[in-house]
Backbone as CSV, one residue per row, in Angstrom:
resi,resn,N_x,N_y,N_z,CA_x,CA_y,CA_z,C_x,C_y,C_z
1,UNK,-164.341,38.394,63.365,-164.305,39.423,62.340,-165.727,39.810,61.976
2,UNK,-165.944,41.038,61.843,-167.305,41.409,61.554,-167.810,41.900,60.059
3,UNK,-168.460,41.740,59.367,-168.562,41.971,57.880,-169.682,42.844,58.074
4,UNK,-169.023,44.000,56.974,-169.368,45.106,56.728,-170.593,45.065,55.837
5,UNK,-171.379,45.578,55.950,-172.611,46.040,54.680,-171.591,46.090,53.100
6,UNK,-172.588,45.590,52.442,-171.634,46.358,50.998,-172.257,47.891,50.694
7,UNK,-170.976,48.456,50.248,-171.030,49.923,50.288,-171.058,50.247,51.233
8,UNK,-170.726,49.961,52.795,-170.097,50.628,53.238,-168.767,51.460,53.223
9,UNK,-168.775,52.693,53.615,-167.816,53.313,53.289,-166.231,52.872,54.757
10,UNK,-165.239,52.997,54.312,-163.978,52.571,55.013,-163.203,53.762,55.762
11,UNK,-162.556,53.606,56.788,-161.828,54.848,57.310,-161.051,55.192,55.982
12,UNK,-160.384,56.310,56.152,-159.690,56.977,55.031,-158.349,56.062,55.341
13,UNK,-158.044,55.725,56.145,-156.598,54.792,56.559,-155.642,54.972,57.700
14,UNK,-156.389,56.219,58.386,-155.742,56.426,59.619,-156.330,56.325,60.706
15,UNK,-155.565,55.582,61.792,-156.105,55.438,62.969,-157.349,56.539,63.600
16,UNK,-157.824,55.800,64.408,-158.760,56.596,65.155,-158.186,57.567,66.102
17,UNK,-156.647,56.736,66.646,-156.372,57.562,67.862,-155.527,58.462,67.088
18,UNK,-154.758,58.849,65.848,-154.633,59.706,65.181,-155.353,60.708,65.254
19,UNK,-156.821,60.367,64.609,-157.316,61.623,63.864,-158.110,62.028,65.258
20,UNK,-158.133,61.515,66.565,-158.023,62.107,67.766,-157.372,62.853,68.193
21,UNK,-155.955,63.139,68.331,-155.006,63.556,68.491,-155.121,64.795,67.661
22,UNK,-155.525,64.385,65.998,-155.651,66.261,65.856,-156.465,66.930,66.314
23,UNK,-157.882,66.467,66.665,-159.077,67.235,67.086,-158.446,67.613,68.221
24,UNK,-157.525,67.276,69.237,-157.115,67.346,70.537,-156.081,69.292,70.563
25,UNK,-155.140,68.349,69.607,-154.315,69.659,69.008,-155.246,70.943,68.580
26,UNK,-156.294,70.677,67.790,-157.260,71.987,67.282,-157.685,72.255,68.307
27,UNK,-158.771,71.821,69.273,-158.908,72.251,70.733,-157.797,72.471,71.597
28,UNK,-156.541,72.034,71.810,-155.571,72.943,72.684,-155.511,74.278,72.017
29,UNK,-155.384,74.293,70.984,-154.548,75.460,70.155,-155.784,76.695,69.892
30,UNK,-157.136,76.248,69.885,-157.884,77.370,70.347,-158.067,78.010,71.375
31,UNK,-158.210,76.834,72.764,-158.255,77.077,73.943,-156.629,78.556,74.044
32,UNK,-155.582,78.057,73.586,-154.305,79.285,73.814,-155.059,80.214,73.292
33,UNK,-154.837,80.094,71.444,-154.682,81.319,71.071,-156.127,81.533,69.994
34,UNK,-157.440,80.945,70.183,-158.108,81.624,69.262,-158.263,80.713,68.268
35,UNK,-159.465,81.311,67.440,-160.055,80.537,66.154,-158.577,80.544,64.995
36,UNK,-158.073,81.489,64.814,-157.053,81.825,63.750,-155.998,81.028,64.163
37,UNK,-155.660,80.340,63.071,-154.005,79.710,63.223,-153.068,80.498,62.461
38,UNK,-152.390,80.478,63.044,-150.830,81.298,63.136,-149.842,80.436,62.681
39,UNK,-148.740,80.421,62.001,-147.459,79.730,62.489,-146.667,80.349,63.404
40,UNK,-146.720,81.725,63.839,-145.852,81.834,64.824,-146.603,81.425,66.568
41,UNK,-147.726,81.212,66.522,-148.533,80.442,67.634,-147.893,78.781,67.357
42,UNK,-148.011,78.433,66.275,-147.815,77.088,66.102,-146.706,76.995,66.600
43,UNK,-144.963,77.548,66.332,-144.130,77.559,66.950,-144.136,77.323,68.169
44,UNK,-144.696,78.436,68.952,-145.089,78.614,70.503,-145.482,77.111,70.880
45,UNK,-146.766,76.820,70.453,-147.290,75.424,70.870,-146.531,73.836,70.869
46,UNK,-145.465,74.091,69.917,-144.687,72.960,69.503,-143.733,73.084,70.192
47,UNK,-143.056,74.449,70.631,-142.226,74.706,71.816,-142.585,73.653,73.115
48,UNK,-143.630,74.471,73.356,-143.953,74.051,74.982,-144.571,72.574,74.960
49,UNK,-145.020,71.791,73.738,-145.599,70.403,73.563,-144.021,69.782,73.135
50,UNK,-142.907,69.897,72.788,-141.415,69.849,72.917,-141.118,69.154,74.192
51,UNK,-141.078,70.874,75.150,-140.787,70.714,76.285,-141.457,69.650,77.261
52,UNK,-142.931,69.527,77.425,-143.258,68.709,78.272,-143.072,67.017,77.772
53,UNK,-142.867,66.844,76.516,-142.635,65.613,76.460,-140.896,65.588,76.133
54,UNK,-140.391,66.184,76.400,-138.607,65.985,76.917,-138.012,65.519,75.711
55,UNK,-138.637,66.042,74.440,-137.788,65.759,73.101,-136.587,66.707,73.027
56,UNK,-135.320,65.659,72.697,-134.422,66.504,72.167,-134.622,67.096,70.887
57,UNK,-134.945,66.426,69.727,-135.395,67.167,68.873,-136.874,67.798,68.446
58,UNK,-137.599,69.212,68.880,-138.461,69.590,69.035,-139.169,69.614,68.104
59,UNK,-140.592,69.636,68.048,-141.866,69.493,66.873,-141.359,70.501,66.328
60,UNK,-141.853,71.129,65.411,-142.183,72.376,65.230,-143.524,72.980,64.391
61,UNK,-143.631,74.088,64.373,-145.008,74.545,63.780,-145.524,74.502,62.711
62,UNK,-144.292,73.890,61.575,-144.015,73.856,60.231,-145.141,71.958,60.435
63,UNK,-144.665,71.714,61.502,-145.096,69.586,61.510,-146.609,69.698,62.053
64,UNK,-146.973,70.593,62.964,-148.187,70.873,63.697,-149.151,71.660,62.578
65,UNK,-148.508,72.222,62.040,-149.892,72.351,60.498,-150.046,71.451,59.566
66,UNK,-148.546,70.510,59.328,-149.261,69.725,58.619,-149.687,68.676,59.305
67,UNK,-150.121,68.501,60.298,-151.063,67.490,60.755,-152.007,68.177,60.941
68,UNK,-152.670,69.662,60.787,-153.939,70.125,61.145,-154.438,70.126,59.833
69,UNK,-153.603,70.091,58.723,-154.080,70.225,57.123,-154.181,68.855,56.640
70,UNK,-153.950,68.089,57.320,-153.872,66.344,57.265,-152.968,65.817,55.609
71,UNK,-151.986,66.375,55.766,-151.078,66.209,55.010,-150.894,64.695,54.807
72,UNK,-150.299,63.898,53.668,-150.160,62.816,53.561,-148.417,62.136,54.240
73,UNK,-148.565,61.360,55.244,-147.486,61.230,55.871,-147.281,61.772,57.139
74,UNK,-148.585,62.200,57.345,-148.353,63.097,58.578,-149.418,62.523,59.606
75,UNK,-149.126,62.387,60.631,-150.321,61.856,61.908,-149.471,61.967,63.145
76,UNK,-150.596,62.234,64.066,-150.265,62.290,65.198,-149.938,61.197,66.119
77,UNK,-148.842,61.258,66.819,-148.449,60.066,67.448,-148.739,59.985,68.656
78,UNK,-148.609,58.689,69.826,-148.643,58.687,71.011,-147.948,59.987,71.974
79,UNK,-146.816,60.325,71.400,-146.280,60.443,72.647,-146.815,62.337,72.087
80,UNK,-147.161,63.089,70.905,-147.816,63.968,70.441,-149.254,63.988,70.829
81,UNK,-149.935,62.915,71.342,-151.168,63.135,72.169,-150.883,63.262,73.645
82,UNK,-149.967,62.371,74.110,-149.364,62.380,75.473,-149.213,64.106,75.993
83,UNK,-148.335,64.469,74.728,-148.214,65.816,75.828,-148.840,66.938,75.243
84,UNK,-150.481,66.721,74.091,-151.085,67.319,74.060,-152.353,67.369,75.389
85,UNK,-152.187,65.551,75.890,-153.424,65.842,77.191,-152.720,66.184,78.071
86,UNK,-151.119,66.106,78.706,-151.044,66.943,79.972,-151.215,68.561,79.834
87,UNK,-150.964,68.976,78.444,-150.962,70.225,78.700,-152.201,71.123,78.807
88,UNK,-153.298,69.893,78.226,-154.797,70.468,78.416,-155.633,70.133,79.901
89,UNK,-154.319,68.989,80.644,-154.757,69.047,81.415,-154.767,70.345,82.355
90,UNK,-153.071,70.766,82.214,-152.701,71.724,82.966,-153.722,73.380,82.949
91,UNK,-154.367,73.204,81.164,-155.296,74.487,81.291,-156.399,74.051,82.024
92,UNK,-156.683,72.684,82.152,-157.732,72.440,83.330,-157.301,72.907,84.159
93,UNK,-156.692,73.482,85.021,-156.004,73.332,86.349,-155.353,72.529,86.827
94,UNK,-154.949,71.505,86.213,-154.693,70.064,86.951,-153.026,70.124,87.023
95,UNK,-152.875,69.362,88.366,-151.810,70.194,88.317,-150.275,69.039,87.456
96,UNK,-149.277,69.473,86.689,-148.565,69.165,85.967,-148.338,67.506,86.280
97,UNK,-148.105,67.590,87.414,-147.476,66.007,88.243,-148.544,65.022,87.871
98,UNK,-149.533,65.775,88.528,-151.175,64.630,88.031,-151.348,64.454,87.032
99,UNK,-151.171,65.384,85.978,-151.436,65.166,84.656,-150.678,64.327,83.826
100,UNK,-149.634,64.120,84.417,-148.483,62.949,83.684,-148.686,61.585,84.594
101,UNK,-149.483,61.442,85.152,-149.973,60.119,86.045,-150.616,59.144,84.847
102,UNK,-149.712,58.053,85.042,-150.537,56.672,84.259,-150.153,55.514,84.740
103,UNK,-151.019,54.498,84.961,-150.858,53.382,85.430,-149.721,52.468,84.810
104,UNK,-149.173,51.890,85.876,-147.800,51.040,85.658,-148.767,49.539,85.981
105,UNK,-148.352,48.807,84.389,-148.517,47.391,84.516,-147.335,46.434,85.252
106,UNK,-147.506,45.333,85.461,-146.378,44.690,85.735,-145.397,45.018,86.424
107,UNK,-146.220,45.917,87.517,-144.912,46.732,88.442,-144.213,45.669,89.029
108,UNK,-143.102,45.847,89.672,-142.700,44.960,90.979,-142.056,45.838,91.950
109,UNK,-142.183,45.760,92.933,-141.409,46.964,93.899,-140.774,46.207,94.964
110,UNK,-139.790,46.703,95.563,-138.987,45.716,96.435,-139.373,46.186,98.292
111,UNK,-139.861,47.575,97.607,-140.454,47.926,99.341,-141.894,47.796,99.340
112,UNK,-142.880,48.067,100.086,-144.673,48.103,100.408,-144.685,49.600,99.404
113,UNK,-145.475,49.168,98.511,-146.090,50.766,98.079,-147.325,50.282,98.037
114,UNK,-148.570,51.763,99.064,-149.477,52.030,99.006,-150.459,51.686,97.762
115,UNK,-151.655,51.827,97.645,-152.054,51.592,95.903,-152.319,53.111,96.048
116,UNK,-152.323,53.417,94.514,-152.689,55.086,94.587,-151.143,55.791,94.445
117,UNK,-150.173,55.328,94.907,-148.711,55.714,94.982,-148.173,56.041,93.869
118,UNK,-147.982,57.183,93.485,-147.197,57.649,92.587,-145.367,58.152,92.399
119,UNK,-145.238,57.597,91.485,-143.840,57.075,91.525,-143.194,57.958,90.746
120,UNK,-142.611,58.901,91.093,-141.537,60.314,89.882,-139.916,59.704,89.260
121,UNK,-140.069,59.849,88.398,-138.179,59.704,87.723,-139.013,58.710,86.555
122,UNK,-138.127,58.933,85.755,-137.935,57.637,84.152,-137.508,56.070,84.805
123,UNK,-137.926,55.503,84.405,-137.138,53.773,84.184,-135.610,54.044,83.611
124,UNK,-134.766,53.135,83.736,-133.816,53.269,82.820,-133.607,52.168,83.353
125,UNK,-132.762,51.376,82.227,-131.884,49.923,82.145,-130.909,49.547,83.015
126,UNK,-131.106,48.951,84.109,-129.287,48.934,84.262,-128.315,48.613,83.722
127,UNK,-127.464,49.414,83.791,-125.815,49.765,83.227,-125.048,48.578,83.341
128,UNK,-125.377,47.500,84.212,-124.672,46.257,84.148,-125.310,45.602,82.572
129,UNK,-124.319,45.017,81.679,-124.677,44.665,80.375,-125.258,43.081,80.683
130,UNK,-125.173,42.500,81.373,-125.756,41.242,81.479,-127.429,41.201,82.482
131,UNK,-127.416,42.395,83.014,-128.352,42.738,83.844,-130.092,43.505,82.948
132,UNK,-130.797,42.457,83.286,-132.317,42.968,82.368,-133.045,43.673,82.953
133,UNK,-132.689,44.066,84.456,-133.900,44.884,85.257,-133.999,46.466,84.683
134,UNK,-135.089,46.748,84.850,-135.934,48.413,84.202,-136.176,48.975,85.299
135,UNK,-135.155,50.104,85.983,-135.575,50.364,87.274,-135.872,51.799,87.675
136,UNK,-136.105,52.771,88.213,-136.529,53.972,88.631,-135.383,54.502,89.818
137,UNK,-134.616,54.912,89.356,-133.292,55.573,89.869,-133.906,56.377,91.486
138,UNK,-133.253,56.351,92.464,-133.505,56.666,93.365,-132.501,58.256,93.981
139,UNK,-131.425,57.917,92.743,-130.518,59.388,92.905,-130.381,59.602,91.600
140,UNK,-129.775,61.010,91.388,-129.679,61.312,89.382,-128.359,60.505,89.345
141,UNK,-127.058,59.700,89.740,-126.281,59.487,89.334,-126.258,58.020,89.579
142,UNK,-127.473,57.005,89.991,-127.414,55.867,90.211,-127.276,55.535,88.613
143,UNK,-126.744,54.252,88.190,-126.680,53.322,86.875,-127.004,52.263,87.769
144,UNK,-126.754,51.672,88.188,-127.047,50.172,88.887,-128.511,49.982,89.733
145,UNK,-128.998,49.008,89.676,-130.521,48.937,90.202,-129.961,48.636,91.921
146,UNK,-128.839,47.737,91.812,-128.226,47.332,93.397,-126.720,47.653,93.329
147,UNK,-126.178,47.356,94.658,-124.849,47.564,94.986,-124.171,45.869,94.482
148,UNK,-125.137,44.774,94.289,-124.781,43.685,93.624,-124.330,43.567,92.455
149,UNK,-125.019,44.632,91.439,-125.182,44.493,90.260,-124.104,45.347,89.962
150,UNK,-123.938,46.657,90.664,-122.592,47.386,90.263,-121.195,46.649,90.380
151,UNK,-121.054,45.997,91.457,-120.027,45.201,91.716,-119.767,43.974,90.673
152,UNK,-121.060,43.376,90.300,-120.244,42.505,89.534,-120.152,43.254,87.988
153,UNK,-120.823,44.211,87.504,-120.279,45.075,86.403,-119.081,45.478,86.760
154,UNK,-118.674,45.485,87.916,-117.141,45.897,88.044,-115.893,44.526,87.977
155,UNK,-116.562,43.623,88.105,-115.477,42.655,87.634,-115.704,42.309,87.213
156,UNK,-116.712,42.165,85.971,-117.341,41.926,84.535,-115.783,43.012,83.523
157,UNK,-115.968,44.277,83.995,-114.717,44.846,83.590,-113.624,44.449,83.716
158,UNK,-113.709,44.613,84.792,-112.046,44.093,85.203,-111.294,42.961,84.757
159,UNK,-112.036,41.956,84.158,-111.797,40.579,83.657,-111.750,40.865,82.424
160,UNK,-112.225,42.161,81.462,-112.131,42.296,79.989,-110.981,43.478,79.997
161,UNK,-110.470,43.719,81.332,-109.383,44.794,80.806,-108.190,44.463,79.935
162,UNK,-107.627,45.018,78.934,-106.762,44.393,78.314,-105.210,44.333,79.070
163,UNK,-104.340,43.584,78.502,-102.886,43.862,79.330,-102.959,43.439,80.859
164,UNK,-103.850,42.582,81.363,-103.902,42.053,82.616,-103.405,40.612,82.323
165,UNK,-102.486,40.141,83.557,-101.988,38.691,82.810,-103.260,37.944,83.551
166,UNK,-103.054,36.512,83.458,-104.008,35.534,83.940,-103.603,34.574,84.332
């Protein structure tokens, strides 16, 4: 622990990577539309920062000012910086796919992947309820990580169906 001077002065109480995240937002939102803020730009921006981070329920421009007015209760979050840097990546040029690239800890893969290999689709849980693996679907309608794991979710069922004698 490091001790401060006395009288030193203290952050105001919000994270660093917060009050990052707005400077990030004020630089996207000039880079679009200009020194002047708008709410109907803000809309726009909360739209398309919505869309790339795949919220069902969308920001909106009413939440994106009050984090530029640093409202109390209001800060910017991970996944609100997340898809404020792909989308600044994308005014870099960079292209969408790259820009959502981040390193996977603790991978495990069951085939050889290259290093550098980038891997597309969400994680999701498998659908077997006794089953803990976090896996990366290989079709949109897989639930099961294996043909093992589906099968015995299937007589995991079948053994709780009701009205079966024994």
């Amino acid at each position: 622990m490091t001790n401060l001077p006395s009288g030193q002065p203290l952050d105001n109480g919000e994270r660093r990577e917060a009050q990052a995240g707005i400077r990030l937002l004020l630089d996207t939102y000039e880079a679009l539309y200009g020194p002047e803020i708008t709410i109907s730009h803000l809309d726009d921006l909360a739209g398309d920062l919505s869309q790339i981070a795949g919220r069902s329920r969308p920001w909106t421009g009413k939440y994106l000012h009050s984090l530029i007015k640093g409202y109390d209760g209001f800060s910017a979050n991970h996944e609100l910086i997340r898809a404020l840097t792909i989308l600044g990546c994308c005014l870099d040029s960079t292209g969408e796919v790259q820009a959502k690239v981040r390193p996977a800890r603790d991978l495990v893969a069951v085939n050889d992947l290259p290093a550098g290999t980038v891997i597309l689709g969400r994680a999701q849980r498998c659908a077997n309820c006794v089953c803990p693996v976090i896996f990366v679907a290989t079709h949109p309608r897989q639930k099961y990580h294996s043909r093992a794991c589906r099968e015995m979710a299937r007589r995991l069922r079948r053994r709780e169906m009701p009205g079966e004698s024994k």
